[in-house]
C-alpha positions in Angstrom: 0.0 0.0 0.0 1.5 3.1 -1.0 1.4 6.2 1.2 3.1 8.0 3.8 3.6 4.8 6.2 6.9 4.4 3.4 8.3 7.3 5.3 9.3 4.0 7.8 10.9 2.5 5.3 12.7 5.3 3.6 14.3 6.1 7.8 14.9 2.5 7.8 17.1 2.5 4.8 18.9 5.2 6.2 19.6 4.0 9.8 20.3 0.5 8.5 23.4 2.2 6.2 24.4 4.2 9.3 24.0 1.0 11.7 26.0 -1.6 9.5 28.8 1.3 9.1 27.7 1.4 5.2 26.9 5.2 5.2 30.6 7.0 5.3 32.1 4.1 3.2 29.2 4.1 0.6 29.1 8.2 0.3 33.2 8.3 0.0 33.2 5.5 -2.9 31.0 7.9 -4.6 32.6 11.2 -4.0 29.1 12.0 -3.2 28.5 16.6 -3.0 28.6 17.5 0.6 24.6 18.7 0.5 23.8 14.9 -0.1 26.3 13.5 2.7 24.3 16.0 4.9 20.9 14.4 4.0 22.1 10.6 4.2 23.5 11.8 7.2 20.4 13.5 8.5 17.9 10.5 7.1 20.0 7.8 9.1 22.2 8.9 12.2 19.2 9.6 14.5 17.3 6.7 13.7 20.4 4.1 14.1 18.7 2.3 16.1 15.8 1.0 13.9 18.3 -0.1 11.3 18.9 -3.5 10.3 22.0 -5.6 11.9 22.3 -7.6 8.6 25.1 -10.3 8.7 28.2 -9.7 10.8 30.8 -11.3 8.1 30.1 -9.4 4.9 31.5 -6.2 4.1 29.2 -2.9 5.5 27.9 -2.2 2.5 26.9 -5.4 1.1 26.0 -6.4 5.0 23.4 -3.6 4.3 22.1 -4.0 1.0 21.4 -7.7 1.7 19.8 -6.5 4.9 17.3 -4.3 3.2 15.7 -6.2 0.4 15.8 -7.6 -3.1 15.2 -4.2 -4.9 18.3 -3.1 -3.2 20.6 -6.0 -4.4 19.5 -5.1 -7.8 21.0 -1.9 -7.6 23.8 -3.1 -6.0 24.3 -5.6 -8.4 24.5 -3.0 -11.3 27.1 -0.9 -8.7 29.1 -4.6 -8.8 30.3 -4.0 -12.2 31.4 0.4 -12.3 34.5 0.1 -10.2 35.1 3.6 -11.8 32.6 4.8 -10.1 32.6 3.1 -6.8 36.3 1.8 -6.4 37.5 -1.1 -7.1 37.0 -2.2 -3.5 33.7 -1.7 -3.1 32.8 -3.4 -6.7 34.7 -6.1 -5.5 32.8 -6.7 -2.7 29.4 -6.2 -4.2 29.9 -8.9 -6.8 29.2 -11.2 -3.7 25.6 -9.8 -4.8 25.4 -10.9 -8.5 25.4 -15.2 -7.6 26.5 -15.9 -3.7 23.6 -14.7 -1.9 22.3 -16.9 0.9 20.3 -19.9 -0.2 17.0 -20.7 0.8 16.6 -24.4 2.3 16.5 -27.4 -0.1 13.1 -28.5 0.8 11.9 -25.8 0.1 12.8 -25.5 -3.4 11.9 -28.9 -3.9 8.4 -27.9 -1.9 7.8 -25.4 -4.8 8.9 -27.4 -8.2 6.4 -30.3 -6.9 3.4 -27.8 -6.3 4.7 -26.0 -9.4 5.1 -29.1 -12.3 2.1 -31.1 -9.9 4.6 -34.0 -9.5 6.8 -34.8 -6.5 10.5 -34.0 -7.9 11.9 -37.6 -8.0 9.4 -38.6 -10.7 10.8 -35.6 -12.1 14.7 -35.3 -11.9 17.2 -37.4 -10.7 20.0 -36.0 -8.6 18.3 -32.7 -8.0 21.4 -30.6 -6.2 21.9 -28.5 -3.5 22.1 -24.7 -4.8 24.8 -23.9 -6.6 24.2 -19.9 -7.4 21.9 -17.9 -5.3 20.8 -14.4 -6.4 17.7 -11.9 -4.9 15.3 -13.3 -6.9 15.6 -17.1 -7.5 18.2 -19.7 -6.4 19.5 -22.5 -9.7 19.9 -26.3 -8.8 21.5 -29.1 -11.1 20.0 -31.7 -12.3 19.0 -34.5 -14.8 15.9 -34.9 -16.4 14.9 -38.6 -15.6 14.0 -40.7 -18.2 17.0 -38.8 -20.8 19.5 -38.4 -18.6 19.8 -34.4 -20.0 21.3 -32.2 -17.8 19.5 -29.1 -17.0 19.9 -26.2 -14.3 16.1 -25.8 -12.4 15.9 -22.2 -11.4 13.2 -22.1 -8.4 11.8 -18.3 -7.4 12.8 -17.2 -3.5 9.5 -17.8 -0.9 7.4 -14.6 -0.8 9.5 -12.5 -3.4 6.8 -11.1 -4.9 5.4 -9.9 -1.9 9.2 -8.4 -0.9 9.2 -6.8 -4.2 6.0 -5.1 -3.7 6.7 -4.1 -0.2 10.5 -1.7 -1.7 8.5 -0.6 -4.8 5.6 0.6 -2.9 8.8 2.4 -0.6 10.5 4.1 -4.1 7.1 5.2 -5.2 6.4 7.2 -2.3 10.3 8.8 -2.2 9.6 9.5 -5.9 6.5 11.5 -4.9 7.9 13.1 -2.1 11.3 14.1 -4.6 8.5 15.6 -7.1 6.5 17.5 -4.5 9.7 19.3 -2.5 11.6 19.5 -5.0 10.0 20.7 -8.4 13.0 21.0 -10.7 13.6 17.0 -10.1 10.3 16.6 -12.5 12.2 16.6 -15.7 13.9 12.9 -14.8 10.4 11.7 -14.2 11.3 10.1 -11.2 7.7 8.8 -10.7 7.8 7.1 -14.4 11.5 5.6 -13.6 10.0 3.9 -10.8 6.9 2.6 -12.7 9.4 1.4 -15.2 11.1 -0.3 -12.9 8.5 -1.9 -11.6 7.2 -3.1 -15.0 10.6 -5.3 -15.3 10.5 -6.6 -12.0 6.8 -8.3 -12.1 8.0 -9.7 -15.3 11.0 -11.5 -13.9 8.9 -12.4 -10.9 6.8 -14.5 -13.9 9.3 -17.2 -15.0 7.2 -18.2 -18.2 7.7 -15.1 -19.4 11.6 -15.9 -18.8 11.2 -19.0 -20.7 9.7 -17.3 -23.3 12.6 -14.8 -23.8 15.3 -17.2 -23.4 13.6 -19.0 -26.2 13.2 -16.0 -28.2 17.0 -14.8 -27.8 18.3 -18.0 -28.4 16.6 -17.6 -32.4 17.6 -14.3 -32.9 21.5 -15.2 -31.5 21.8 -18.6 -33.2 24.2 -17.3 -35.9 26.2 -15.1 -33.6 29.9 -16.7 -33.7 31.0 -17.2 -29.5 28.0 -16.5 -28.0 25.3 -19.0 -26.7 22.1 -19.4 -24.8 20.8 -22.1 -22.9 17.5 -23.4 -24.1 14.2 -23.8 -22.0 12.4 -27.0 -21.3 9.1 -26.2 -21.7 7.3 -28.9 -20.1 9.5 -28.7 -16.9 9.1 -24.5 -16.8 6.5 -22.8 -14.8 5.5 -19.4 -13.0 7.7 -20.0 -10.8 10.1 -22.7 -12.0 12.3 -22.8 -15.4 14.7 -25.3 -16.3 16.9 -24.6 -18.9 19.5 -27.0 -20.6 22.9 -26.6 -18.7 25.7 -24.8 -19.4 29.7 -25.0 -17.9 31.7 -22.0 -17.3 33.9 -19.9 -15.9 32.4 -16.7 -14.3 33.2 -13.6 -16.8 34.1 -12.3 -13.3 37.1 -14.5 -12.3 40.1 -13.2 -14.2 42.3 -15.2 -12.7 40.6 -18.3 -13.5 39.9 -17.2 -17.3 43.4 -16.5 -17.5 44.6 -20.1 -16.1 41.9 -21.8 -18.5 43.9 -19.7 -21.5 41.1 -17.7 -22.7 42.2 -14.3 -24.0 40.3 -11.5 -22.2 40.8 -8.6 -24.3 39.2 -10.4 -27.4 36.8 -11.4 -24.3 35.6 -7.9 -23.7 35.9 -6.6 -27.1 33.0 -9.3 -28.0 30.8 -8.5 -24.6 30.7 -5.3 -26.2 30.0 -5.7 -29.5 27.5 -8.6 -28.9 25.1 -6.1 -26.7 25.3 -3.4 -29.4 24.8 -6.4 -32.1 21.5 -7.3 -30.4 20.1 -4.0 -29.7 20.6 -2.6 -33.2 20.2 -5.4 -35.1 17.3 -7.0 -33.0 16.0 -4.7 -31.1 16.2 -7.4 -28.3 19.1 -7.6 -25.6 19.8 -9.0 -22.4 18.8 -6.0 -19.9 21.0 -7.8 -17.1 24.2 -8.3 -18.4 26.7 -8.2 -15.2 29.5 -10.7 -14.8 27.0 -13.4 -12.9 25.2 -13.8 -15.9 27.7 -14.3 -18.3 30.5 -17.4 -18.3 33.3 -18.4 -20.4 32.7 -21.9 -21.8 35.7 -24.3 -23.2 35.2 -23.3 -26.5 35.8 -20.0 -25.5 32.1 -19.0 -26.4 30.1 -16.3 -23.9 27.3 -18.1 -22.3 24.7 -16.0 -21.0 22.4 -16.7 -18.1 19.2 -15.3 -16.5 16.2 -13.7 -19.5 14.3 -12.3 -16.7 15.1 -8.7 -17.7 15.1 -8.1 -21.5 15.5 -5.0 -23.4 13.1 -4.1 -26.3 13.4 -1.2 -28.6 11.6 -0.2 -31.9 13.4 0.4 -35.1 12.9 4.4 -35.1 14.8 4.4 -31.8 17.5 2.0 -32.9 18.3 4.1 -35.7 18.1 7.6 -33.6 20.5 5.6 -31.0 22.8 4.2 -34.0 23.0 8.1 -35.1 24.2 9.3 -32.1 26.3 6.7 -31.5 28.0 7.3 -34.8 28.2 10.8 -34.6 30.0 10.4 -31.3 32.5 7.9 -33.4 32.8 10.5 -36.4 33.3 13.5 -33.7 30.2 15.1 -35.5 28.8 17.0 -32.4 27.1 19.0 -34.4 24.7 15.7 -36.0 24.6 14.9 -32.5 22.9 17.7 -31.2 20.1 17.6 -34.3 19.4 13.7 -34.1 18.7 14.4 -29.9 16.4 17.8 -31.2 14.6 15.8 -33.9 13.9 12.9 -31.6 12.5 14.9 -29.3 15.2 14.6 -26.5 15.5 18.6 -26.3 13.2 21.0 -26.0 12.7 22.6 -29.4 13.2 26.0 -27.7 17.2 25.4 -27.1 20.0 26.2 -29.1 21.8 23.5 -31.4 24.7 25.5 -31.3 25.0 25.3 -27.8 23.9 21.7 -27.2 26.8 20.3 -29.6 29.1 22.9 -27.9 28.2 21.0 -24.7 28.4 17.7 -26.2 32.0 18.1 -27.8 32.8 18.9 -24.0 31.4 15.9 -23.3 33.2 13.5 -25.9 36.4 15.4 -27.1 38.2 14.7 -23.5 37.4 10.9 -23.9 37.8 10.2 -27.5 40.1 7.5 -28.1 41.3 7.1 -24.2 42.1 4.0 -22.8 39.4 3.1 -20.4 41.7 3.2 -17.6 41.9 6.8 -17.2 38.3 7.8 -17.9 36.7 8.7 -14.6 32.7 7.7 -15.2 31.6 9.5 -12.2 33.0 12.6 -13.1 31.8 12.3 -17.0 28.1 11.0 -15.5 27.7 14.2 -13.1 29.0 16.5 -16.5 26.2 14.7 -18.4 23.6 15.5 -15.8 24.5 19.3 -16.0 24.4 19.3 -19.4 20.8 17.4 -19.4 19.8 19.9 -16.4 20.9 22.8 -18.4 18.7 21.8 -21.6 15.9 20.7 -20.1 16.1 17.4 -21.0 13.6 15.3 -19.4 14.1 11.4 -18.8 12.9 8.6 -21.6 11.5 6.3 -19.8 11.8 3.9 -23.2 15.9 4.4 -22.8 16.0 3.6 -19.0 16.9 0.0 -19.6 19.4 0.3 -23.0 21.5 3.1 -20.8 21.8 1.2 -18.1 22.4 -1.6 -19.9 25.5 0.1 -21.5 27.1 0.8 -18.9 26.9 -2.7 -16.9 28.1 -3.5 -20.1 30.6 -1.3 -20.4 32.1 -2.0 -16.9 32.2 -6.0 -17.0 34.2 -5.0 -20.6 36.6 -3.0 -18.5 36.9 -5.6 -15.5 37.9 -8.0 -18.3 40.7 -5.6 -20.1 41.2 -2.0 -18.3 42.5 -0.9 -21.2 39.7 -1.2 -24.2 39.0 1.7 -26.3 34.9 1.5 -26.4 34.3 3.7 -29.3 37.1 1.3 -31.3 35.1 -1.5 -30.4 31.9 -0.5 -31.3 32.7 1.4 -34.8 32.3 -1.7 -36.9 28.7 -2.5 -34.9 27.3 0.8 -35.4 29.1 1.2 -39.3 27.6 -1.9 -40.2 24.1 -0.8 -38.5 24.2 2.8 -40.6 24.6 1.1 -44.0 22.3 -1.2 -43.5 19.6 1.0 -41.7 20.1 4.5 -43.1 20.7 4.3 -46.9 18.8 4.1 -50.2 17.6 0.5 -49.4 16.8 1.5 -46.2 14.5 3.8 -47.6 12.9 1.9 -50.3 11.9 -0.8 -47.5 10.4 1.9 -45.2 8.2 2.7 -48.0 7.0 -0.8 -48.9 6.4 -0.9 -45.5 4.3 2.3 -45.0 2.5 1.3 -48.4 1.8 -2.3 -46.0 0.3 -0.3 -43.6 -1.9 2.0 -45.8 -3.3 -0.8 -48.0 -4.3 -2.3 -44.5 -5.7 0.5 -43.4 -7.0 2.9 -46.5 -10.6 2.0 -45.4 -10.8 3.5 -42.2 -8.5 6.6 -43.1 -11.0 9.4 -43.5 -13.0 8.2 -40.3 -9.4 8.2 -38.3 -9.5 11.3 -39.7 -12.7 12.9 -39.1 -12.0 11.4 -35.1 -9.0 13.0 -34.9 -10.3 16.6 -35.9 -13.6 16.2 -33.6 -11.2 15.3 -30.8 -9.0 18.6 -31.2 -11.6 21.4 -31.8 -13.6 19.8 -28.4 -12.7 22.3 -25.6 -12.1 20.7 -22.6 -13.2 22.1 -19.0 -10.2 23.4 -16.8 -8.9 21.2 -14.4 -8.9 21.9 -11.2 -5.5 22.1 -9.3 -4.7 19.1 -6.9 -4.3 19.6 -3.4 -1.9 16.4 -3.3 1.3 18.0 -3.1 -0.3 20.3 -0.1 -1.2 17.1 1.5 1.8 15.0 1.2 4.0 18.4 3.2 1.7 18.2 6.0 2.5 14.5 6.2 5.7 14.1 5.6 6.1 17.4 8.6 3.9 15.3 10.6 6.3 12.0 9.8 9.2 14.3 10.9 7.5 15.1 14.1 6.8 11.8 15.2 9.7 10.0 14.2 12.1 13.2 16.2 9.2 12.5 19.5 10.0 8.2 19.1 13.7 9.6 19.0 13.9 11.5 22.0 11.9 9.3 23.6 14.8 7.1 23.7 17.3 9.1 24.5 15.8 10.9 27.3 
């Protein structure tokens, strides 16, 4: 239930970072501004007390993102893989996140395949394992399908997730709110819409059908892609909340010493992690949304093997191409093309000034072009990119959420694997090849077969879509009346304040 009871939650966050020691080790790995160390500060030191202990013998801040929830993991679990932007030693110990989380008992799991497939799980498998990866959502076990002997990997959802899930969304919803209503120039990131987004992916991993169905549908468009596989999906073992997939051996993308032992050659490693997401989102319009190291492995043959469809990336073909263009133009060192593909996509206000935006934008690229990896600093480049967005007016796209974020998981499990690769090198060819393909005179000869398509479908009902259309514009609509929301969720969260500060003193004094 959302409301102002999430204020408990929000304080809880905050003392539990404070009560685990997370806070000061958290906000220094992130160079956070001193105005934001103050709120942290201010959310969580007087409220210790409520906080979470978490477990003793991890790190603090792992110690209390497990603590807190499996919303929170999945944020850690993107941190995991930007060591550039949280240190090395922090990244390090958040990977613990991406595949070593605490299991949940055996019988359990077994409990829920047998109520799940409606047969007990010998009649099922034979030599159904004890975990061997555990992550915030769902926990995998090995076994063999009895009967065929096939090896498979059963991936069985966490008790009560969804009802976990629900509980931290609920929580960001309301701190979205609250962010919208005190603060009024925070609106333009949409932080209500990130949220909803969000939450749109997460009830769709919580469904492990729809999992099955992705894996399946990845695995067709990927079947000619030269070292990369996917595990396929055994549909009559699969379920809401089971999937078994065929099995896969690996080395974890995020064990370097192990990859190097096994002779694999990581830089070719990284350049094809790369490539292979920009492959699938331009090509496909289809990627894996989730791709940090505990989803990806090194097989024998050297091949990536990916893991884990529960968060999948879909974009249409106009954005592709507006994403290939600016990708390019970044590439050529055409600020100037990318400043008019962001105005005639819409992603700045038509009011601003081209000039200005590519000015912006060179300052952006021109002191990263061609550098090694290694001696970008992401933080500092991400907080010159929100300026630049602030400054504009850009507002978030809620459609890009997932490919951005994507990119740069990507992007850091590329650098984990060689500290030294030149991204834009890497992904000319992709994004070349893309252009030619997608932005030339056969481009535009299909588009217009295609449009013709669609007209020859539709050419009946034109002049009424028409006629609607023009009704709809020249009705005037009443005024509306303003909301007395934002009025209402002050008094609360004021009221909020008070009581928490009254429980507060209550204990001191």
């Amino acid at each position: 239930m959302r409301g102002p009871h999430n204020i408990w939650r929000l304080v809880r966050t905050g003392a539990t970072f404070v009560r685990t020691g997370a806070m000061a080790v958290a906000l220094e790995a992130m160079s956070a501004p001193p105005r934001l160390r103050l709120a942290a500060w201010a959310l969580g030191w007087p409220f210790q007390w409520l906080g979470l202990k978490g477990d003793p013998a991890l790190p603090p801040v792992t110690r209390a993102i497990t603590a807190l929830g499996p919303a929170y993991i999945k944020f850690g679990q993107i941190l995991s893989t930007r060591p550039d932007i949280v240190g090395e030693e922090l990244a390090d110990q958040l990977k613990y996140l991406q595949d070593k989380l605490p299991p949940f008992p055996l019988d359990e799991a077994r409990a829920t395949v047998a109520e799940e497939l409606g047969a007990p799980v010998e009649t099922l498998f034979s030599g159904f394992s004890e975990p061997v990866a555990a992550a915030s959502i769902a926990q995998v076990h090995h076994a063999r399908v009895l009967g065929s002997d096939e090896e498979v990997a059963v991936k069985v959802l966490r008790p009560g997730i969804e009802r976990a899930f629900r509980r931290d969304i609920d929580a960001f919803y309301f701190a979205a709110r609250a962010i919208e209503a005190l603060a009024p120039f925070s609106r333009r990131l949409r932080p209500v819409d990130v949220i909803a987004h969000f939450e749109g992916i997460v009830l769709g991993e919580l469904d492990l059908r729809l999992e099955a169905a992705a894996a399946s549908e990845f695995a067709a468009n990927t079947g000619q892609d030269a070292g990369f596989r996917v595990p396929a999906p055994v549909w009559p073992l699969s379920g809401r909340r089971v999937l078994t997939l065929g099995w896969a051996e690996g080395i974890a993308l995020s064990d370097n010493a192990a990859i190097d032992a096994a002779g694999h050659d990581r830089v070719a490693l990284a350049a094809r992690v790369l490539s292979l997401f920009l492959s699938h989102a331009l090509r496909d319009g289809l990627f894996h949304g989730d791709m940090h190291q505990g989803n990806l492995k090194v097989g024998a043959d050297g091949a990536i093997i990916a893991y884990d469809f529960g968060i999948m990336g879909r974009i249409d073909e106009y954005t592709r191409r507006v994403y290939a263009e600016i990708l390019y133009g970044f590439i050529r060192r055409d600020y100037r093309r990318v400043a008019e593909v962001h105005f005639e996509a819409g992603y700045v206000p038509a009011d601003r000034d081209v000039d200005e935006f590519a000015r912006a934008l060179r300052a952006v690229g021109e002191p990263i072009f061609g550098m090694e990896a290694s001696r970008v600093s992401m933080a500092r480049l991400l907080a010159f990119l929100f300026e630049v967005t602030e400054r504009f007016g850009m507002q978030t796209r809620t459609e890009l959420i997932l490919l951005q974020r994507t990119m740069v998981v990507v992007e850091g499990v590329a650098r984990s694997l060689d500290p030294h690769i030149n991204i834009w090198q890497v992904a000319r060819p992709v994004v070349e090849g893309y252009i030619s393909r997608n932005l030339g005179p056969l481009a535009l000869l299909r588009d217009l077969a295609q449009t013709a398509r669609v007209m020859g479908r539709f050419g009946p009902r034109l002049p009424q879509l028409v006629e609607a259309a023009l009704i709809r514009q020249a009705t005037v609509l009443p005024p509306v009346a303003p909301t007395a929301a934002p009025r209402r969720l002050l008094w609360a969260l004021a009221g909020a304040a008070v009581f928490a500060a009254g429980v507060w003193l209550g204990q001191v004094l």
